[in-house]
N, C-alpha and C positions, 0 to 999 in steps of 0.2 A: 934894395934893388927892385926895379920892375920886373912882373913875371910876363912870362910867355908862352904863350896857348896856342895847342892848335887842334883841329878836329877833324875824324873822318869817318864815313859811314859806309855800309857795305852788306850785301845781303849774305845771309846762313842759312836759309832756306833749305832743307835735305827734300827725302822722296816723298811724294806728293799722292803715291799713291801703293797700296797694300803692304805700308808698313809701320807698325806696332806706335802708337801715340805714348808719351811720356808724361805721367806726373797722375792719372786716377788709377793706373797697374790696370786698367781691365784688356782679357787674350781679344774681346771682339772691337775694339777702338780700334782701328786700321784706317791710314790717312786713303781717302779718298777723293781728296784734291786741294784748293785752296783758296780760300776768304782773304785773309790777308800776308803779305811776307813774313818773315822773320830776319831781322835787322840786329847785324851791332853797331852799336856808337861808342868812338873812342872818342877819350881827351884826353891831350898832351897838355902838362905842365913843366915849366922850368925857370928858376929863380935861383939867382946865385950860386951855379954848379949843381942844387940839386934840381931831380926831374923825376916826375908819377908819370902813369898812365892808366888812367879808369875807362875801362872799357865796360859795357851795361851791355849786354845779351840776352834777347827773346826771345831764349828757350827756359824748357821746365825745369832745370838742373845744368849746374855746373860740376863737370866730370872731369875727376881728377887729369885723365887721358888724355883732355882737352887741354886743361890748365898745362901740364907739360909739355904738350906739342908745341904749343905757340909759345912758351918761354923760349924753347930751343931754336924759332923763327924770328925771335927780335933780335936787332942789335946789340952789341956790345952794353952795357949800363942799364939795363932794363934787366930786372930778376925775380923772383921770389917777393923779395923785399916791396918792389916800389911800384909792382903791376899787378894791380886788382883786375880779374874776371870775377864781374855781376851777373844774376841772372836774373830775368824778371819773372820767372814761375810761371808761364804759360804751360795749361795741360793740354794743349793741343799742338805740340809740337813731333815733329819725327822722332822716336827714340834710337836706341840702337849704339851709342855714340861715348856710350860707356868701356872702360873694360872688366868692372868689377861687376859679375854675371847677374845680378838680381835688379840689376835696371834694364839688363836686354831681354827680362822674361817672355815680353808679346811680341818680340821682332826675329824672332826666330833666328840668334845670335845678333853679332858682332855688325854691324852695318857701316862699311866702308867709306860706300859714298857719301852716308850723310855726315860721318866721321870728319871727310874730308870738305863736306860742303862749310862744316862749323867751324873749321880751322882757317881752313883760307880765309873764309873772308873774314873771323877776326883777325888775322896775321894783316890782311889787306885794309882794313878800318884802320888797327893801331899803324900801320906804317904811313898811312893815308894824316893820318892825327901828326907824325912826327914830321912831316913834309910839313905840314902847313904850319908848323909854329911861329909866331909870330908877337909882335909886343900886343899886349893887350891890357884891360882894366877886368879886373871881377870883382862882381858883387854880389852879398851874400845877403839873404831875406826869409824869415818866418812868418807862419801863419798856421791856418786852423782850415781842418775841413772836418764837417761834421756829418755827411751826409751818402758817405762811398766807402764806409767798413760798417761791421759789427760784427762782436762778438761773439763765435760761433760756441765755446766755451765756456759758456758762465758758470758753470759748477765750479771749476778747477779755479779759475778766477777769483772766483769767492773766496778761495781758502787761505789766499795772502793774507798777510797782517793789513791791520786798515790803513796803514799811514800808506802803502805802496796804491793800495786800490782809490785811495783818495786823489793821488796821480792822476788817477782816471776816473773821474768819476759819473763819465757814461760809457765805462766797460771799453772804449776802446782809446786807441792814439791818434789823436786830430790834426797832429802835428804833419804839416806841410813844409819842406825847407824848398829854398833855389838858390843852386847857386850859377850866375850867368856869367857871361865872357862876352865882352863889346871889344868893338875896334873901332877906333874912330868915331867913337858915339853910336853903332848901329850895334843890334844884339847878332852874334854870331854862334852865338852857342849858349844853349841852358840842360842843367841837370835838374832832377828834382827828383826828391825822397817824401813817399809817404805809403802807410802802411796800409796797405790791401790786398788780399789771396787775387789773383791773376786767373779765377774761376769763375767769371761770369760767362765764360762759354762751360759747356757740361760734357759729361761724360758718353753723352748721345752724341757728341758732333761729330762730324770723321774728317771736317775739310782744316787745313792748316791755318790758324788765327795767331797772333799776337796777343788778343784778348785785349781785355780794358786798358793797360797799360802801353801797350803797341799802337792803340786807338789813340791813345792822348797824345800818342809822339806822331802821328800820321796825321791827327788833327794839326796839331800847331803848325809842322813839317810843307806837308803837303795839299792840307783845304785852305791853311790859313794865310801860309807863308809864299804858296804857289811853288813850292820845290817841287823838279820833275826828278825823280831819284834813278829817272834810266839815261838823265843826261853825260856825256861823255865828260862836261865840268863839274868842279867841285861844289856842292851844294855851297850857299849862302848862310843856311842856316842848320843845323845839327840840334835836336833837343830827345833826351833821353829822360822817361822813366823809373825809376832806380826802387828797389825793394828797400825796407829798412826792418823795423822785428813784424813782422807779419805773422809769424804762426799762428795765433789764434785771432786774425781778422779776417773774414769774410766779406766780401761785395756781395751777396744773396741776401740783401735788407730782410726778404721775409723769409729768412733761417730754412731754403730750403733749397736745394739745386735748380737754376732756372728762376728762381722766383725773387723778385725785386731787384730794381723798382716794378717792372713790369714781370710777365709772364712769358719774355720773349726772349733765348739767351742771346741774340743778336742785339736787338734794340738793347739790353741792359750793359750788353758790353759798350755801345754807342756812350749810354748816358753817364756810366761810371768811369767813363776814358775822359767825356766830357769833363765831367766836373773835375776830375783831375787837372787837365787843361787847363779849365778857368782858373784854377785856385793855384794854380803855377804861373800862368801870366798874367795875374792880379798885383803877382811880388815884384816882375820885372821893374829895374830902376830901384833897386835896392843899395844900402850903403857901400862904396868902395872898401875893399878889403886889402890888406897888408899882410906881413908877417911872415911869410917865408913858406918853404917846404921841407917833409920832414918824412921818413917812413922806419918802419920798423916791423920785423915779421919772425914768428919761429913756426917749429911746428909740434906739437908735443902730443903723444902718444896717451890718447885717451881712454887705452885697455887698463893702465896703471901709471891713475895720477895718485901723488899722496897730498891733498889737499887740506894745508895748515887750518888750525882753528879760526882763526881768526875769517876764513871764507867759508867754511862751514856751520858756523851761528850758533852752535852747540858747545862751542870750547873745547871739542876734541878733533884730533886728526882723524880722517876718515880715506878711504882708498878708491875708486873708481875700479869698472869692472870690463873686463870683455862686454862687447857687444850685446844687449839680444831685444830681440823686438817680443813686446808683449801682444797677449792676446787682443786689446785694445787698437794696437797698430794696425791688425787686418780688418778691423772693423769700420775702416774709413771715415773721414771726417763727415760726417752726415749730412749736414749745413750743405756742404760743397760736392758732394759725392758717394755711395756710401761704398765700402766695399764688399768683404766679402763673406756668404749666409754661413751663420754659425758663429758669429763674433760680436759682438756689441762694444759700444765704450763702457767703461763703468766695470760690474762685476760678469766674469766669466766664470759660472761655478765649475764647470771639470778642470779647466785649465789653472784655476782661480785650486780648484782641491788638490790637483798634482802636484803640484809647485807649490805651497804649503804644506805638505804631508812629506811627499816624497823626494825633495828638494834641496830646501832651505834648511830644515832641520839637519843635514849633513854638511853643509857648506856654509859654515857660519858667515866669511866674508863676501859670497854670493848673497847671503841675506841683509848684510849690511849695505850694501852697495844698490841692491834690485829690487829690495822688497818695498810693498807690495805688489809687486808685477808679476800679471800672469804669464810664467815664460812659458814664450811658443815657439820662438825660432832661435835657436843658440848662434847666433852667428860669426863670435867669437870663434869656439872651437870648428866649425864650419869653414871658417876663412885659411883653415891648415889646410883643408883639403881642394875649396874651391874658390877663390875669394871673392868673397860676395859684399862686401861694404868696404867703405873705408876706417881705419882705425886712430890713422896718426893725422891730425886736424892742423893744418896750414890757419894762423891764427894771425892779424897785422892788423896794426895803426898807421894811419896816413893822418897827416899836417896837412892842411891848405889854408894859410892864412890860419883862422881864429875857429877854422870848421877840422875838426875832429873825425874819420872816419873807422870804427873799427870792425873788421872783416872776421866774420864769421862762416864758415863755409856750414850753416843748417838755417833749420828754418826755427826763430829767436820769436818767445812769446809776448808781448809787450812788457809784462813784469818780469820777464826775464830780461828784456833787454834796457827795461828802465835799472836796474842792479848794475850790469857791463858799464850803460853811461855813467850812473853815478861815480861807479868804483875808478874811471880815466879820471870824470872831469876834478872829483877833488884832490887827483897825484898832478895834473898838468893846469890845475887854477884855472879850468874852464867854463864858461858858461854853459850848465845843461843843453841848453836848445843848441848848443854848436858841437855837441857831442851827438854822433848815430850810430846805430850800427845797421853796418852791413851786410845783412844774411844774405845769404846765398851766393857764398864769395868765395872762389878759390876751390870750391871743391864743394861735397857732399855728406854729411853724419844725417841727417834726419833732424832729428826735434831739440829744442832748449827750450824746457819748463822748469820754474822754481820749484826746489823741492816741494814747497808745499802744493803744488800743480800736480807733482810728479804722482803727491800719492791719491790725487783723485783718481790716476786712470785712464783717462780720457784719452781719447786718440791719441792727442799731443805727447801724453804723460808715456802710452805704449810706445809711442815710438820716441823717448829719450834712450838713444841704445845703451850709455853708456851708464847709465843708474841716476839716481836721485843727485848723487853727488855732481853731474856733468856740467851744472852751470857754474857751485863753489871752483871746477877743476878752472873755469876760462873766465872765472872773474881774477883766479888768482895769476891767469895766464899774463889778462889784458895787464894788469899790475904792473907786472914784472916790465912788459913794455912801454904803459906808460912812462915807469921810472926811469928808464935808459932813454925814452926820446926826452925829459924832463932836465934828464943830468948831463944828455950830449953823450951818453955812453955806449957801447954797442950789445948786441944779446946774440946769446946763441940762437944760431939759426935751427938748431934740432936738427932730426932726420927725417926727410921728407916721407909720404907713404911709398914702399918700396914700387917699381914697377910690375905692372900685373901684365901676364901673356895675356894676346887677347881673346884665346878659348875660342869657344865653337863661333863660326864667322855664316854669316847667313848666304846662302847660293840663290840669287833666281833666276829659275829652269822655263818659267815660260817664256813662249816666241810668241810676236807678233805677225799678223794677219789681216790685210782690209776685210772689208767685208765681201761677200760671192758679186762680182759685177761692179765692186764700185773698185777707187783708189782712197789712197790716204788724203784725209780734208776735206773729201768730200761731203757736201752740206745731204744732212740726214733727215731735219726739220729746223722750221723757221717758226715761231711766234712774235706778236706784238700784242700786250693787252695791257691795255692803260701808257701806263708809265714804266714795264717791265717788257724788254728783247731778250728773250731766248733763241739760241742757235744750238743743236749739235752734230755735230761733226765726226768723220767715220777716223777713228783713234789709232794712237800707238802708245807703248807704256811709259807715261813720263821718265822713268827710271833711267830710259834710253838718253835723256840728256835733261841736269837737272834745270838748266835754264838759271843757272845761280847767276846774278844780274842783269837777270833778261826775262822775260815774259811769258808761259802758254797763251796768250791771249793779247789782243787791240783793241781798243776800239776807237775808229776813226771817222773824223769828219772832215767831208768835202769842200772845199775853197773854191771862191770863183773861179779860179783859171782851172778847174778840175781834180786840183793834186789832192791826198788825203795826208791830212795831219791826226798823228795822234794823240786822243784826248785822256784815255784810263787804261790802264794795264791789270795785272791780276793782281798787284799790289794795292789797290783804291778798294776802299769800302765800297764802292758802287756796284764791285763787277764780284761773279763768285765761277771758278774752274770748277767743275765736277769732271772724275773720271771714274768709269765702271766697265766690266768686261760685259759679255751679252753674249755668251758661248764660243767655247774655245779658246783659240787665241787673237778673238775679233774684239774690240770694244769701242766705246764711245765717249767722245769730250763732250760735254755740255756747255755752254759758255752762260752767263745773264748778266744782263746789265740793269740794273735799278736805276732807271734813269732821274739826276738830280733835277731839284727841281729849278735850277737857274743855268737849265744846259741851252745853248744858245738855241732858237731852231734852224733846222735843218737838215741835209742830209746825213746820213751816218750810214757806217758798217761795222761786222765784227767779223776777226780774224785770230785765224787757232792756227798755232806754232806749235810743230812735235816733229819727231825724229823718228823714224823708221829703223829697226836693227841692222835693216838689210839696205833698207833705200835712201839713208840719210835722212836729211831736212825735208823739210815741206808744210806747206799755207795753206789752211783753206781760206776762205770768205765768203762770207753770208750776201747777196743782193743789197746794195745800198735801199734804207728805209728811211721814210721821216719825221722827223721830230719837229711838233709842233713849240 
């Protein structure tokens, strides 16, 4: 039978300004405005009774809170089982959005609205995807990008056996998939998987990015395709981004935050979006695909797996443990970020002596399960009290045709996630390259490194929570469901992680204020130099309205009969929102526009949208200027 697709996209954008950024943990990261949106893209499929939904999200983490809310807002036949939420790892995102308290540390609890900005609009994308289904063709295509990862890990990597590392034998996964959806011979929709950290913005930025990944979907989307994303119709074209085992790849070419290709985290996010881009519509017009749809999901409690020999590599049964983040996990990925003083990857001697000394020698199966890790944060026993991680792992295989997806809710190290593929593609007779996986799916654990990763250390290895054993636990997981989607049989769906209250909820207490003498929007200063319009404008607190499908900002040009159309909003890599306070409760938007350099000439203006607490709406506008 023909299948039938449909697509639809939608911004998730939260607060844009003095609230706690997601994905590097640092308290002084506080959004202070926005560079570019943040967008989900859904795809509906449906083929003979069955039906998916992949939905790709650009934010840092997918949170359980999330995942559940919007299961509870689909339709009837959408569940657990057959709707994937993606993230794309951007560490400039709003945090807040979690319930389990160790993601809301710099947001000063629970954050409602952005809570509510992430759900809607993925509720609105996936319902937006199911409207628009419709007959279609897909086609599935590989390739190779060698030039937007590297391996931020190489110690740990090393310590595979060769035949895994021979996989790779420039340390990272080159591996580029697409899969596209035409109608009528026009392309209407493409996904596309390849493995790179979503950190080429750094932990200095404070404005809200999508990062490289957001970049290549904005590229294709909107420089390329001409989609206006604030139009009242349904876009033409929908292309997502998509993670696959990313944890130990990095886009910082020259192993350092900020650094490669250039020295500029803006321009590197440009170039690494780019080449993503290129090397996704290089595949376009790839072979028609068949075969059907397929899903399958459980969830199984990763405090206490008993993980058979046969996925353990040593011939004996081995057990998985509560939770705990070693001393390595605070020491942040350094490549991409680092964290925090008093920690390193690698050996931590007090924590590194505590926990060998005073530890392990009592808790034999803590030792089996954790050792070498230097434990620092018990998070296990912690989670009785306050809960802070997730424990019980939502684990699924999705069928599309001859492509394979299986959903991991962490972040999957290449050779960890080269072992997941192998371990599907030889129970369902598939071809490697049609096997991925998809971290950051459904939820949140942290890290999956091969044991023998695990015992380097290293960042990744600190933050495997669940021990050494946690990749044997979900190789033996994905098994079990390859073999039911294989046999046509069904599996237990497990027990999901319970729901978590959502604890201390953030209040904010300030009011706004123009400034002595002026009103809201009004123009505060004007520049033009060069090729760069700056405007700011006397402010209110974004917070007062998030603008979720709508804009702080325009920028318009003039038509012969006088009228203004708009050309860029705060969603275009052209234009960048800044907001800051300036004593009190008075503050300031900033607007800039980098003007392209293929902008028609002529006249232009820019215009700042914000909301008053007291006074409602209100515009300002800058004096039309012009563009040569």
């Amino acid at each position: 039978m023909a299948f039938r697709a449909g697509r639809g996209i939608a911004d998730i954008t939260g607060e844009a300004a003095e609230c706690g950024m997601l994905g590097y943990g640092k308290a002084d990261q506080q959004s202070a405005g926005i560079h570019t949106r943040q967008r989900a893209r859904a795809f509906a499929f449906e083929e003979g009774g069955a039906r998916l939904l992949l939905v790709v999200c650009e934010l840092p983490l997918m949170s359980d809170a999330v995942v559940r809310e919007v299961l509870r807002r689909l339709p009837d036949g959408y569940g657990a089982a057959n709707v994937m939420l993606t993230a794309t790892h951007t560490h400039c995102g709003p945090g807040g959005y979690f319930h389990h308290a160790l993601y809301n540390g710099n947001t000063g609890g629970f954050r409602e609205q952005t809570f509510r900005a992430i759900t809607d609009g993925i509720t609105e994308a996936a319902r937006a995807a199911l409207a628009d289904l419709a007959p279609a063709q897909l086609r599935l295509s590989h390739g190779e990008l060698t030039d937007a990862s590297v391996n931020r890990s190489r110690r740990a990597f090393g310590r595979n056996p060769t035949a895994d590392r021979a996989h790779f034998p420039d340390a990272i996964d080159p591996a580029t998939t697409l899969l596209t959806v035409e109608r009528d011979g026009r392309l209407a929709a493409a996904i596309n998987w390849f493995a790179t950290h979503n950190t080429s913005m750094t932990n200095r930025n404070r404005l809200i990015s999508a990062d490289n990944k957001g970049y290549a979907a904005l590229r294709w989307e909107r420089e390329v395709a001409g989609v206006d994303r604030l139009a009242d119709t349904a876009p033409e074209l929908v292309t997502a981004f998509a993670q696959t085992n990313a944890g130990d790849m990095s886009p910082n070419l020259g192993l350092a935050p900020g650094c490669g290709p250039t020295g500029d985290e803006f321009e590197n996010t440009r170039i690494i979006g780019t080449r993503q881009y290129e090397a996704a519509a290089a595949l376009t017009g790839g072979k028609e695909i068949s075969g059907g749809l397929d899903s399958r999901a459980t969830h199984v409690h990763l405090s206490a797996v008993d993980v058979r020999p046969e996925f353990t590599g040593d011939g004996r049964t081995h057990r998985t443990s509560p939770p705990v983040a070693g001393a390595a996990a605070f020491a942040g990925a350094r490549v991409d970020g680092p964290g925090f003083k008093g920690f390193r990857p690698g050996a931590n001697p007090l924590w590194d002596a505590v926990s060998r000394r005073l530890v392990y020698p009592f808790v034999p199966a803590l030792h089996d399960a954790q050792y070498p890790k230097a434990l620092a944060l018990p998070a296990g026993p912690v989670n009785r009290i306050l809960p802070i991680v997730q424990e019980r792992a939502a684990v699924q295989l999705l069928r599309i045709g001859p492509l394979f997806l299986i959903g991991v809710p962490g972040e999957v190290t290449i050779v960890a996630g080269l072992r997941l593929r192998r371990t599907v593609a030889a129970i369902v007779g598939a071809e490697l390259p049609d096997v991925l996986v998809a971290g950051y799916s459904n939820g949140y654990i942290h890290y999956v490194t091969t044991p023998e990763e695990y015992d380097a250390q290293e960042y990744e290895g600190g933050s495997t929570l669940f021990g050494r054993w946690e990749l044997p636990a979900l190789c033996q997981t994905v098994a079990g469901l390859a073999t039911a989607m294989r046999d046509g049989t069904p599996v237990d769906p497990g027990m999901p992680e319970p729901a978590v209250p959502v604890g201390r909820r953030h209040r904010r207490t300030a009011s706004d204020a123009p400034h002595p003498g002026r009103r809201y929007g009004d123009v505060l200063d004007f520049s033009l130099i060069g090729r760069r319009a700056t405007v700011s404008f006397v402010a209110a607190h974004p917070s007062n309205n998030l603008r979720r499908g709508g804009s702080y900002l325009t920028v318009e040009r003039r038509g012969d009969d006088g009228s203004w159309t708009r050309v860029a909003d705060d969603g275009d890599w052209s234009t960048v929102f800044r907001w800051a306070r300036c004593g009190g409760a008075t503050s300031v938007a900033t607007v800039t526009w980098n003007i392209p350099p293929d902008t028609p000439p002529g006249y232009y203006r820019i215009a700042y949208h914000g909301d008053s607490a007291t006074k409602g709406p209100f515009t300002g506008v800058s004096e039309p200027f012009e563009v040569g």
